[in-house]
C-alpha positions in Angstrom: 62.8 150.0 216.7 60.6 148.3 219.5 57.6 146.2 218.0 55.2 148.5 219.6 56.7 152.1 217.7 56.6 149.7 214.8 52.9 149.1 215.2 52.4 152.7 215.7 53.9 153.5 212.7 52.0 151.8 210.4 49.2 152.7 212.1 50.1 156.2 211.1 51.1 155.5 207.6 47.0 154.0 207.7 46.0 156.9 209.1 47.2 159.3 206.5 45.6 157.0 203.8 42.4 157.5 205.5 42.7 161.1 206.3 43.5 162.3 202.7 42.0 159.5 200.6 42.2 160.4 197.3 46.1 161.8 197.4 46.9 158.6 198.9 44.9 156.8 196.2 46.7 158.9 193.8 50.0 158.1 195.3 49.5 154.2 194.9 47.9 154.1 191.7 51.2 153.7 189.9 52.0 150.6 192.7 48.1 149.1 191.9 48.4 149.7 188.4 52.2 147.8 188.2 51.6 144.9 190.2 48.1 144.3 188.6 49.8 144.1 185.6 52.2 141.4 186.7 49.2 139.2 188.0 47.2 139.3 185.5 50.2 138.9 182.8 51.4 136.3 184.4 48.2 134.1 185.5 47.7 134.0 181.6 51.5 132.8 180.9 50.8 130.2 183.9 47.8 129.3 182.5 49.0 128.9 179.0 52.1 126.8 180.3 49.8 124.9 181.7 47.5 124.0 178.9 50.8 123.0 176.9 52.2 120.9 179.1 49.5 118.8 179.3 49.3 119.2 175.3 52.9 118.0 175.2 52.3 114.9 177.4 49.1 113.7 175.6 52.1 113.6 172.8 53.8 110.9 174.5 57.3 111.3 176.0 58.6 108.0 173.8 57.8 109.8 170.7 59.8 111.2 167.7 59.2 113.3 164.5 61.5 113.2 161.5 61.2 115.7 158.6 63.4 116.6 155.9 64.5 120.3 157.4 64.1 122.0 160.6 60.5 123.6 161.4 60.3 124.7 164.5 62.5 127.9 165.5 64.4 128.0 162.1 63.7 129.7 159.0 64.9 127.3 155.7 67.2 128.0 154.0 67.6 127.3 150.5 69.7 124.3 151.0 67.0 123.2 153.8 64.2 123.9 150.9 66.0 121.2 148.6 66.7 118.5 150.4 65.6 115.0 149.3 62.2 114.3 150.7 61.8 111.2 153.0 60.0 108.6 151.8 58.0 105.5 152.7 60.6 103.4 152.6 62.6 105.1 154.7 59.3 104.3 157.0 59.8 100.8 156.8 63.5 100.5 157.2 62.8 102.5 160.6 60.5 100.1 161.7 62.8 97.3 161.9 64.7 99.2 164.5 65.1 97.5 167.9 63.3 99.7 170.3 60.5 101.1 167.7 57.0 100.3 168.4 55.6 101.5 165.6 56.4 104.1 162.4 54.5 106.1 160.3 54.7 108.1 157.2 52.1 110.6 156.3 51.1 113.6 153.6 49.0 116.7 154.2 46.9 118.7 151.8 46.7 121.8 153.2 45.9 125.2 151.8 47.9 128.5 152.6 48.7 129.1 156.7 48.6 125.6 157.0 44.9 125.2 157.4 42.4 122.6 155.5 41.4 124.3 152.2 39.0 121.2 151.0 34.8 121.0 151.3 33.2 117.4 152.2 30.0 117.2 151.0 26.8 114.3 152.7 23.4 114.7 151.3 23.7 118.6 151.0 25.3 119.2 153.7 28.9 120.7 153.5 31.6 121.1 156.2 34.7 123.5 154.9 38.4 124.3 155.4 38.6 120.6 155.5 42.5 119.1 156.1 43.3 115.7 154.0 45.7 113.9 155.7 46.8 110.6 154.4 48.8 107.9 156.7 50.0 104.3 157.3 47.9 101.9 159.2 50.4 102.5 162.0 49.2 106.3 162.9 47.0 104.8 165.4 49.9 103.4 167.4 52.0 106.3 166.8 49.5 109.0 168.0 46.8 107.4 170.4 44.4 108.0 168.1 41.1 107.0 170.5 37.8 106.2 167.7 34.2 107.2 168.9 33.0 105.3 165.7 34.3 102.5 163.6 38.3 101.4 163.4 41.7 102.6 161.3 42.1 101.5 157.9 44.0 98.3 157.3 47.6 97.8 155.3 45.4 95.8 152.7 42.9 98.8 152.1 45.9 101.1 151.9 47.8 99.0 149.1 44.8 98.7 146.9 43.7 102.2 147.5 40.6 101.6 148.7 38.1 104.5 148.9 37.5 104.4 152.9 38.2 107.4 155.5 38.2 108.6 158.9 36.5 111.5 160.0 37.7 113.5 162.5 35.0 114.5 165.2 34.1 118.2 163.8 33.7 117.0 160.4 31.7 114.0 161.3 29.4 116.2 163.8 28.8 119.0 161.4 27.4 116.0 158.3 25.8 114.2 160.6 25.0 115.4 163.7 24.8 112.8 166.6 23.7 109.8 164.2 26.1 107.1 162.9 28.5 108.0 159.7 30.0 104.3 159.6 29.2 102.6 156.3 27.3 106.1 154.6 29.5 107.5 151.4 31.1 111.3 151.8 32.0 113.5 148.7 35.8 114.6 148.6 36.8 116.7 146.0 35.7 114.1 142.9 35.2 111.1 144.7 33.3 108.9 146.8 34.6 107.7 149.9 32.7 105.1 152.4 33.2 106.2 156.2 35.2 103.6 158.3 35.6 105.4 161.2 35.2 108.5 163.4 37.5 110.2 166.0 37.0 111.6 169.1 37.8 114.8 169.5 41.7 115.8 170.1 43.6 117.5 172.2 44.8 121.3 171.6 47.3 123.5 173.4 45.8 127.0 172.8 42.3 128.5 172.4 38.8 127.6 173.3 37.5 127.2 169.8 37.8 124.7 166.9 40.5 122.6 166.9 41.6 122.3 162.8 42.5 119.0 164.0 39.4 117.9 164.5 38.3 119.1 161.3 40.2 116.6 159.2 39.6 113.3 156.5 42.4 110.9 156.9 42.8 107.9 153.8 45.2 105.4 153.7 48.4 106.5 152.5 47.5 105.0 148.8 44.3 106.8 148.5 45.7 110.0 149.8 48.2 109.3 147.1 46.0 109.1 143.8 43.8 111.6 144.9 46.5 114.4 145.7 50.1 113.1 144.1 51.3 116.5 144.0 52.1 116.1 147.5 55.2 115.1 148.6 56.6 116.0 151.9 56.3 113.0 153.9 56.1 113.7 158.2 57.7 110.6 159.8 56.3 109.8 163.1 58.1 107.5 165.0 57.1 105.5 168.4 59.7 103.5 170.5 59.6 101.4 173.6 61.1 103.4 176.6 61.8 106.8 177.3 65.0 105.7 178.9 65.9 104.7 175.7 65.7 107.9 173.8 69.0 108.8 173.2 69.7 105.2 171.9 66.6 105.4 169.6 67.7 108.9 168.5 71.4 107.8 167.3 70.0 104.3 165.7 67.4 106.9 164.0 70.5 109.0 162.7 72.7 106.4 161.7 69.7 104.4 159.6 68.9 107.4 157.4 72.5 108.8 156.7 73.5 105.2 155.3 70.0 105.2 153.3 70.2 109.0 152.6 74.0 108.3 151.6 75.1 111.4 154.0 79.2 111.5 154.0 80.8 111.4 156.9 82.2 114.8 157.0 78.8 116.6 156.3 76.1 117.3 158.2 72.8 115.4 158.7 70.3 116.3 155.6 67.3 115.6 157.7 65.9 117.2 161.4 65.0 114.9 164.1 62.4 116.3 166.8 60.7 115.2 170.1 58.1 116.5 172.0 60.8 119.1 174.5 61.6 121.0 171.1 58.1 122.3 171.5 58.4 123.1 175.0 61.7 124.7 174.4 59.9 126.7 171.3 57.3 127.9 173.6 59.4 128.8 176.6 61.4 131.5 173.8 58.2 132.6 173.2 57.3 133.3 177.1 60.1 134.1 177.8 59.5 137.5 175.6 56.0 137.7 177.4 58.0 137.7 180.7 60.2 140.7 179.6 57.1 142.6 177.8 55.4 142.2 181.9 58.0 143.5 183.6 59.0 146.5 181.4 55.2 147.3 181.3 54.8 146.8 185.6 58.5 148.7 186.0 57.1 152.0 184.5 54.0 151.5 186.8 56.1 150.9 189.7 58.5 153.5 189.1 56.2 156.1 189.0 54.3 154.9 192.1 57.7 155.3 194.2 58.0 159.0 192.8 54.6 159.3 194.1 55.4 157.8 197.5 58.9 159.6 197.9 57.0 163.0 196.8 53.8 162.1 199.9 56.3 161.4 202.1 58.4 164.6 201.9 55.3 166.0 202.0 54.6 164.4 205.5 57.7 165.4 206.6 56.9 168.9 205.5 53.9 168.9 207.4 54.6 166.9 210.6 58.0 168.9 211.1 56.9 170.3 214.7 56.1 166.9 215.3 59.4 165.7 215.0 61.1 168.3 216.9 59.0 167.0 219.8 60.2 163.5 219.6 64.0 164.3 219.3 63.2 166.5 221.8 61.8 163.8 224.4 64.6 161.5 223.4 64.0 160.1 220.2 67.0 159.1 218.2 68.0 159.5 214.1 67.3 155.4 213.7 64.0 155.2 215.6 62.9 159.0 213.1 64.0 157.3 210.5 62.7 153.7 210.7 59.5 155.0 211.7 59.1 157.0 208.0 60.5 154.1 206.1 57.9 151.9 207.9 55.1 154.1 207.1 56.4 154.0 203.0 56.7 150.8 202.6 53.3 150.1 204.4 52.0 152.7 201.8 53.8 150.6 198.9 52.1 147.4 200.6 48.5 148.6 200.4 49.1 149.3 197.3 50.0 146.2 196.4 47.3 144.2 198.2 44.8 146.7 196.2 47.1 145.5 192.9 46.9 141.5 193.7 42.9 142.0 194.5 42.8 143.9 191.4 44.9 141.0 189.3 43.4 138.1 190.8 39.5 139.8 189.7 41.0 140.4 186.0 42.0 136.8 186.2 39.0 134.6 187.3 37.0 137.0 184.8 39.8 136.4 181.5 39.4 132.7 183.1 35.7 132.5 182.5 35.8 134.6 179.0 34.6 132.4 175.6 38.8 133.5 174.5 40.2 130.0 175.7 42.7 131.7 177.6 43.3 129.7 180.3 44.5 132.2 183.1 45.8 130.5 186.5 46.7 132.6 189.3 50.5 131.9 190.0 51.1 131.8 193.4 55.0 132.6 193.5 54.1 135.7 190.9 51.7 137.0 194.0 54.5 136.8 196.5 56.8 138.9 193.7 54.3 141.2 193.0 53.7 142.3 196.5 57.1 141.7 197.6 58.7 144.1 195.0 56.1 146.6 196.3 57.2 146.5 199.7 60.8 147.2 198.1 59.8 150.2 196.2 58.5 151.7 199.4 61.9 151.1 201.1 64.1 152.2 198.3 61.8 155.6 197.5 60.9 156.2 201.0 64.6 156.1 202.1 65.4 159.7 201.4 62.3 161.8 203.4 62.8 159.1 205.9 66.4 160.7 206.0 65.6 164.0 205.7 63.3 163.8 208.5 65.9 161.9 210.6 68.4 164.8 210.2 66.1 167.7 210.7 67.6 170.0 213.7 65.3 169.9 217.0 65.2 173.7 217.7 64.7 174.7 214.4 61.6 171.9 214.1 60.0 173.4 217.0 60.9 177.1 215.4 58.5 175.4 212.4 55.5 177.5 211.9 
């Protein structure tokens, strides 16, 4: 078909939108109402990927956890559940590796879900669901831990036990506002602790509200110990030199603790080893489901907004049958019938779509700009899908009436009353 007939034929497909406004709008709601739903479903999956990247990389890319089962993607077994816990020992002896920076060994006291479950207490005031978290002097090094008050507690304060913590930045703003905590004495369960330092606050990867994180006490690993010795699961964070050296520092990390853990060499190791792409591996699973969730939803939409179209069309064709007898009368061929109804589907199918991204890209600057902490992006290559599989839709459903049309007989068209 010529450029111009093409021209004319959209401009036809416009003009029926125009002349019968609410068929037509009935027609493309199912296109709107699919491809809306894959912009606005995927702006928040963009979004989201987004905020955990960064998330991840604040983590470091030279950085490694070690625990004594899996935790991430894996539900314990009872084996897992009995393991021999790491210690801080183990800690030490890791340390000494070539490429490790630094090493540390921490506890949590945590309550059920994994969330702080203690009050701290400063002149009447009270801040609670509270996590205890008790660490080497080395956690600094190992997390980037940045200080808006005061310093980390020393190897000396941690092997006397001395009764000093860290605030994290919640805690700390809730006892004391904006003034200085350094020096002043906090109530923790049935002690006295003297405040030595105060962090800023950290970094999340979901959510636009408290971060438990930042709710937090950490004590020297000694304190944390006679305060809470029921606690035993030691986290081992480890820090090395290079990234390039990962897979050097991983093995070296492997072959330390099955000599110290006394692993044979024909079982497996009792202990997980995990770096900051098991998270983004955990939470690309977990979009991945979010992906398949938006396109079963926008397929149903989609669907039934090519019966629509396939059911206006041979509706047009119904209607405009004397019409077509005229122009395979003067000359016009099968192809150039044909093309001209499939051009004036899909351009219905591609108004609908621009009306769906419009619709999307609104729903996504306004989830933006909601107090959820849902960080919706508009993704660019999801537009371009969106509207291009609603250009399809209009080719694949208007195929048929186009067809029909196409092999109407000329005499009995203009015989069409």
């Amino acid at each position: 078909m010529a450029q111009g007939q093409t021209r004319e034929s959209v401009k036809m497909a416009l003009s029926t939108l125009r002349t019968n406004k609410l068929r037509s709008g009935l027609t493309i709601l199912g296109i709107v109402i699919g491809v809306t739903t894959v912009i606005t479903i995927s702006s928040v999956i963009s979004g989201l990927n987004n905020r955990v990247n960064d998330w991840v990389s604040s983590l470091g890319s030279n950085v490694f956890w070690i625990f004594h089962m899996p935790v991430i993607g894996v539900r314990p077994t009872t084996e897992m559940l009995a393991r021999k816990k790491l210690n801080i020992e183990d800690v030490y002896a890791l340390r000494a590796l070539p490429h490790v920076v630094a090493a540390d060994g921490g506890y949590q006291h945590v309550g059920m879900f994994r969330v702080g479950a203690v009050s701290v207490k400063y002149q009447g005031k009270k801040v609670g669901g509270t996590l205890l978290q008790g660490s080497t002097s080395q956690i600094g090094q190992v997390t980037d831990l940045i200080f808006a008050q005061g310093r980390q507690f020393t190897d000396g304060e941690d092997k006397r036990g001395a009764h000093v913590c860290v605030l994290g930045h919640d805690t700390w703003e809730s006892l004391f506002g904006d003034q200085d905590a350094i020096g002043k004495e906090v109530n923790i369960e049935t002690g006295m602790y003297t405040v030595i330092g105060v962090l800023d606050k950290q970094k999340q990867p979901f959510g636009g509200g408290r971060n438990q994180a930042d709710n937090a006490v950490y004590f020297p690993l000694g304190t944390f110990h006679n305060l809470h010795p029921e606690d035993k699961d030691m986290w081992v964070s480890l820090k090395y030199d290079d990234p390039k050296n990962k897979s050097l520092v991983e093995e070296e990390i492997r072959e330390m603790l099955r000599i110290r853990r006394k692993v044979r060499v024909d079982k497996p190791d009792d202990f997980e080893i995990f770096g900051p792409d098991s998270l983004s591996k955990l939470w690309s699973q977990l979009t991945g489901g979010l992906v398949l969730f938006m396109i079963a939803v926008s397929s149903v939409g989609l669907m039934v907004g090519g019966v629509g179209v396939m059911n206006i069309m041979l509706v047009s064709v119904t209607e405009r049958t004397r019409e077509i007898g005229v122009r395979k009368a003067i000359g016009a061929t099968k192809r150039t019938i044909l093309t001209q109804f499939t051009t004036e589907a899909v351009t219905l199918c591609a108004v609908g779509g621009l009306v769906g991204v419009t619709v999307g890209a609104v729903l996504t600057y306004i989830i933006y700009f909601l107090p959820i902490g849902l960080p919706a992006t508009l993704s660019t290559t999801w537009v371009l899908i969106g509207f291009s599989v609603s250009c399809a839709i209009g080719l694949l459903f208007g195929i048929y009436p186009a067809w029909k049309a196409a092999n109407l007989d000329p005499i009995e068209a203009l015989r069409y009353e």
